[in-house]
N, C-alpha and C positions, 0 to 999 in steps of 0.2 A: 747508422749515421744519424745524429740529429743535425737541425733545421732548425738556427733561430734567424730573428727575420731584427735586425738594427738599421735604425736609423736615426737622424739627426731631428731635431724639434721641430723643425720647418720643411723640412724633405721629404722623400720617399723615401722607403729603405732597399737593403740589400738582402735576400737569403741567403744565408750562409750557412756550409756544410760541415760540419766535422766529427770524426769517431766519438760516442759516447762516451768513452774515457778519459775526455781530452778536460784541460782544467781553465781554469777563470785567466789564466795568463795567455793561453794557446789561443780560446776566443779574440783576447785582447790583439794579439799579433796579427791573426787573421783581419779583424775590424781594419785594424789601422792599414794593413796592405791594399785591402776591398777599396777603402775609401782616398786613401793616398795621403793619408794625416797623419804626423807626425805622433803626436799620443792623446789618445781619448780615456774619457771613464765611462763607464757603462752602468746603467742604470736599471733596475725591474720595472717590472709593470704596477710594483706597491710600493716605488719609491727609494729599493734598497740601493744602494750605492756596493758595488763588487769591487771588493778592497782588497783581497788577499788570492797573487795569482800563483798561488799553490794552491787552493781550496779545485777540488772536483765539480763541478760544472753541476754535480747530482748533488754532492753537501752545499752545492750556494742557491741550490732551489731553481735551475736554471733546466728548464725542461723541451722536448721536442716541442716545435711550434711557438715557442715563447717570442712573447715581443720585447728587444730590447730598445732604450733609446742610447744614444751615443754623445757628449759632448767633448768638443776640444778643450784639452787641458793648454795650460803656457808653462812650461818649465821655465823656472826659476835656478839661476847656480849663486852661489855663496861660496866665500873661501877666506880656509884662516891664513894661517903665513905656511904652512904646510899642508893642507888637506882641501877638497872640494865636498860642498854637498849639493845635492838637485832633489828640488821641491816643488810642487804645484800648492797654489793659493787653494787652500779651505781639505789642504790631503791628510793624511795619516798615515806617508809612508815616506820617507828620506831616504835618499842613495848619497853615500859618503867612500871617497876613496884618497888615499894619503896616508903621510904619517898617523898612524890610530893615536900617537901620544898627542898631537895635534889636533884630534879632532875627527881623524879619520875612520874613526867605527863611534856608531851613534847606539849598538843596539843596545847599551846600558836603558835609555831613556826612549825605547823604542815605542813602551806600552802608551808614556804618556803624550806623544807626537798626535794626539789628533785637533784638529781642524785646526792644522798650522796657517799663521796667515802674513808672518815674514821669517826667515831665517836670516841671520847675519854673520858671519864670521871676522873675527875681529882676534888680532895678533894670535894667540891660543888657544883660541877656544871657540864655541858654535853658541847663537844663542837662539832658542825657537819660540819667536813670539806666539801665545795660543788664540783662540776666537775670544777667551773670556780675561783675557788681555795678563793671564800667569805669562811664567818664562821655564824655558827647561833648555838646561845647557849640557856642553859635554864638552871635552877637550882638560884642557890641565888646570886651570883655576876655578878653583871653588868660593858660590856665589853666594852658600849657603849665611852669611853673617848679616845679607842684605835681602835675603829670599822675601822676607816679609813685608819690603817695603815694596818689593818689586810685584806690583800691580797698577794694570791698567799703562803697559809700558809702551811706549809709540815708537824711540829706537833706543841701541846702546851705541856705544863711542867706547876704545879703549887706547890707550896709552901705554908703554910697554911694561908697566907694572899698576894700573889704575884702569879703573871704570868710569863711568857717567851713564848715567840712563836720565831720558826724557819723559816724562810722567805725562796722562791726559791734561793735568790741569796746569801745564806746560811749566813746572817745575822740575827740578834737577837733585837727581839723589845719588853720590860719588863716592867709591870707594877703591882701596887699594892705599898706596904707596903714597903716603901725602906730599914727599917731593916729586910725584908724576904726577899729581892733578886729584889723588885719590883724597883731597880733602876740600870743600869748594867750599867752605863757612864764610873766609876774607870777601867771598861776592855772593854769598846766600841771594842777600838781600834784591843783589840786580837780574838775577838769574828768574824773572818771570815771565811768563809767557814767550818759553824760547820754542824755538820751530825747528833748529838743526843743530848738532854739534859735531864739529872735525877734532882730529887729534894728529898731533906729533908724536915724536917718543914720548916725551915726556908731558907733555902741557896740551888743555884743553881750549878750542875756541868755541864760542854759542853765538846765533844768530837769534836775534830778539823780533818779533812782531815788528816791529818798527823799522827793521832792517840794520840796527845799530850792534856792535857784537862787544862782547865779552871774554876776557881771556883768563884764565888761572892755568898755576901748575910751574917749572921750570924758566925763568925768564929768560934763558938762553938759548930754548927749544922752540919760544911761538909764545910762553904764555903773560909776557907783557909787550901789548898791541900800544903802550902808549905815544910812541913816537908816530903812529899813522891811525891814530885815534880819530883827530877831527874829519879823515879822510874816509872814515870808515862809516860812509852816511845810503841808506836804501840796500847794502849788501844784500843778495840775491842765493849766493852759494860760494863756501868755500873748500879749500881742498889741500890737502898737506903732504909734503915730504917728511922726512926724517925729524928737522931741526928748523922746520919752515912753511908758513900758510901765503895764499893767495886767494885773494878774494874779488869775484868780480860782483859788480856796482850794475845798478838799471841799469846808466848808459853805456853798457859791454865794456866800459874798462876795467883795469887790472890793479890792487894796490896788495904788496907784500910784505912782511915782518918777518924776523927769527937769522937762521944761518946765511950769509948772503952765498957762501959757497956752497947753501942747498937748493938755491932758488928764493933764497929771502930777501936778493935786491934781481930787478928785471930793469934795469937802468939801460942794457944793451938791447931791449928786446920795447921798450917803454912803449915807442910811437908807434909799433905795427901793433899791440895789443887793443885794437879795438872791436868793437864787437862782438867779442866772446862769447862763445856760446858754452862750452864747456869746457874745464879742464882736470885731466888725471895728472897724476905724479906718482914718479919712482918715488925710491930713499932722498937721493938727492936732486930729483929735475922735474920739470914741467912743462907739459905739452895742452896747449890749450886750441880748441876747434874755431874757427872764426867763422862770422855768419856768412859769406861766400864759400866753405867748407877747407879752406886751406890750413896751414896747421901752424904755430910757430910755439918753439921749443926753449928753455933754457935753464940755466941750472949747472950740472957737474956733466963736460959734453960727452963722458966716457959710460955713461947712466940713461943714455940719452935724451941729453940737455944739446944736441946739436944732430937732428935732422935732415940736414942738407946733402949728405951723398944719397936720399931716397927723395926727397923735396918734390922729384918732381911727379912722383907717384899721388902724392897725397892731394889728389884733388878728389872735392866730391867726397869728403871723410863724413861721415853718420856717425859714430861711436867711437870713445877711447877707452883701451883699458891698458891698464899698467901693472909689470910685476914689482915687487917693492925694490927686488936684488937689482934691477938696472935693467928695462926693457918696457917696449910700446908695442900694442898690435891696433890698428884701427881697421875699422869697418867702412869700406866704400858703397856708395848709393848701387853700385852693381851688386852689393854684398860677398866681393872678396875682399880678402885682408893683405895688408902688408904693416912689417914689424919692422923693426929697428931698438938700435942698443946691445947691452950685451947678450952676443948667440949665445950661450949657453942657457940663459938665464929665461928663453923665450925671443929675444931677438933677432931669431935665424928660425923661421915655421917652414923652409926649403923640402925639408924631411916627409911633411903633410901638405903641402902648397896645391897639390891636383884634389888632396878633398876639401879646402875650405872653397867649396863654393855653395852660394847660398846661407852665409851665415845669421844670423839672428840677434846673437849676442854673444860677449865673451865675458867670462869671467878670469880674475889671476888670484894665487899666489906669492909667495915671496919669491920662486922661482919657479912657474910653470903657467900656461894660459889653456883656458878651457873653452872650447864653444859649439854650442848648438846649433845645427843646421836646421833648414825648412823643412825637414824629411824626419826632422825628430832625431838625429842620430847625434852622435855624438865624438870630436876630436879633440886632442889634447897634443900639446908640446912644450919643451922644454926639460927640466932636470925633474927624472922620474921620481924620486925621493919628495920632491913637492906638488905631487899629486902629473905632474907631466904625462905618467901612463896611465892611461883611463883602462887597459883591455880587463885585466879584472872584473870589473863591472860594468861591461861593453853589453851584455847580454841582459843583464838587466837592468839597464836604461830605459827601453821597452814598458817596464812594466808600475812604472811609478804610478 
């Protein structure tokens, strides 16, 4: 048997026992049970970081008596419109499960994943921002025409046939499909120093330093904001449906543009939108968190644009996440969840309802919701074709 002795930076550690043959993942599983943490990374005594939990315990230099140290990772999920991935900040290892056309196998671009520092998923494809600010994608659109420009990239935004990436020097480089937004030249010029961009299907919005926003792309999908232009003064965060943005303002109100039967007029919903703290949206509806934690919804009510047979559950909501196909899951201050919208789609978790407790975060889908428990584990529901079954890669969640 060996005897390596881990512990945390600030702590004492633990001894721990296991057969000499055992491998850099077996440690790993051990640590994390010893300690009661969901997922750590382990470190030598010269610094090395133990990144591959196939390597033998003897080829990673890890010897009887050895000192390990242990810190806490945070998993991270990302998802396109079909696949999930799970990432820790600064790793070089991505767990991906879904349609692979989607997104769902990353090992093409496996060797160049290290020191990932955001992943994003966005309609089809995965984008993996690196420490030295490249990108390395995978899923079905190819970025290659723009590779060159793309450095030093803060996030991406896509459109359902168009890009936008936000550059360090808070400029905007866009490609794809110039009636989806794939062409931003008409607003180059006002496009400086932006901080966020949302998308629709088709049309881009940007939020400026100044809190003032910017639209191009489809004017029928979001991307002519001029009728709530002068309205659109200190914007904070916006957030879109299918054919429709909402943007809340410092003083927690709400102002909207685009399809009014996607949530582009909130004319019924006007006077309770105050305080807003956040909001997610389906294809068609939006649910936004208010600063007492309650929740108000509207949009297309069959998408869940109307809340009200669950109403009285959502007190105390922490989180929203949304699938695009039509469904809500929110996080309560106890950290369980309760969904609404279409069941299929995510909006019936009845199937997994005794494990979401303890949840952390969720991520979705265009039809399925993902989320991390405090224990490091991991459930998943909705239509398994969008990533809904996680057990594939149940076993090695563990080892990110």
């Amino acid at each position: 048997m060996l005897q390596v002795t881990v512990s945390f930076p600030s702590a004492s550690g633990e001894i721990l026992q296991l057969p000499k043959h055992s491998k850099v993942g077996d440690l790993k599983i051990l640590a994390q049970k010893t300690f009661g943490k969901g997922l750590l990374k382990l470190i030598t005594e010269d610094g090395r970081l133990l990144t591959n939990p196939q390597d033998s315990l003897q080829a990673a230099g890890v010897k009887d008596a050895a000192h390990l140290t242990a810190v806490v990772q945070q998993v991270q999920l990302a998802a396109s419109c079909n696949a999930f991935a799970a990432w820790c900040r600064g790793g070089s290892r991505i767990l991906t499960w879904g349609d692979q056309i989607f997104g769902g196998d990353c090992s093409a671009v496996q060797e160049r994943l290290q020191n990932v520092q955001r992943v994003q998923g966005i309609y089809d494809v995965f984008v993996a921002i690196l420490a030295d600010g490249s990108v390395a994608t995978w899923g079905r659109p190819d970025c290659s025409a723009v590779q060159d420009q793309l450095r030093d990239v803060q996030e991406i935004q896509a459109t359902e046939e168009a890009f936008a990436a936000i550059l360090a020097d808070g400029s905007v480089v866009a490609w794809g499909d110039p009636e989806c937004g794939g062409d931003c030249t008409s607003v180059q010029d006002q496009l400086v120093n932006v901080q966020q961009i949302q998308s629709t299907g088709c049309a881009f919005a940007a939020i400026l330093t100044d809190g003032s926003v910017v639209t191009w792309g489809d004017p029928e999908w979001g991307g002519d904001c001029t009728s709530v232009q002068d309205q659109l003064v200190n914007v904070q965060q916006i957030q879109s449906t299918g054919c429709a943005f909402a943007a809340i303002l410092a003083d927690g109100s709400v102002i909207t543009w685009g399809d009014p039967d996607q949530g582009g007029q909130c004319f019924a919903v006007q006077d309770q939108l105050k305080n807003v703290q956040q909001i997610q949206a389906t294809d068609s509806a939006f649910a936004a968190i208010l600063a007492d934690g309650s929740v108000v919804a509207w949009g297309n009510p069959g998408c869940g644009g109307d809340c009200s047979t669950i109403q009285d559950q959502l007190r105390n909501v922490r989180q929203l996440q949304s699938t695009r196909g039509g469904a809500f899951a929110a996080i309560l201050e106890d950290r369980s969840v309760v969904t609404w919208g279409l069941p299929d789609w995510g909006g019936d978790c009845s199937a997994v309802q005794d494990q979401l407790r303890n949840a952390q975060q969720i991520q979705s889908t265009e039809g399925a919701f993902a989320a991390i428990l405090a224990d490091g584990s991991l459930v998943a529901w909705g239509l398994p074709n969008f990533g809904g079954d996680c057990s594939a890669v149940q076993d090695q969640f563990h080892y990110l």
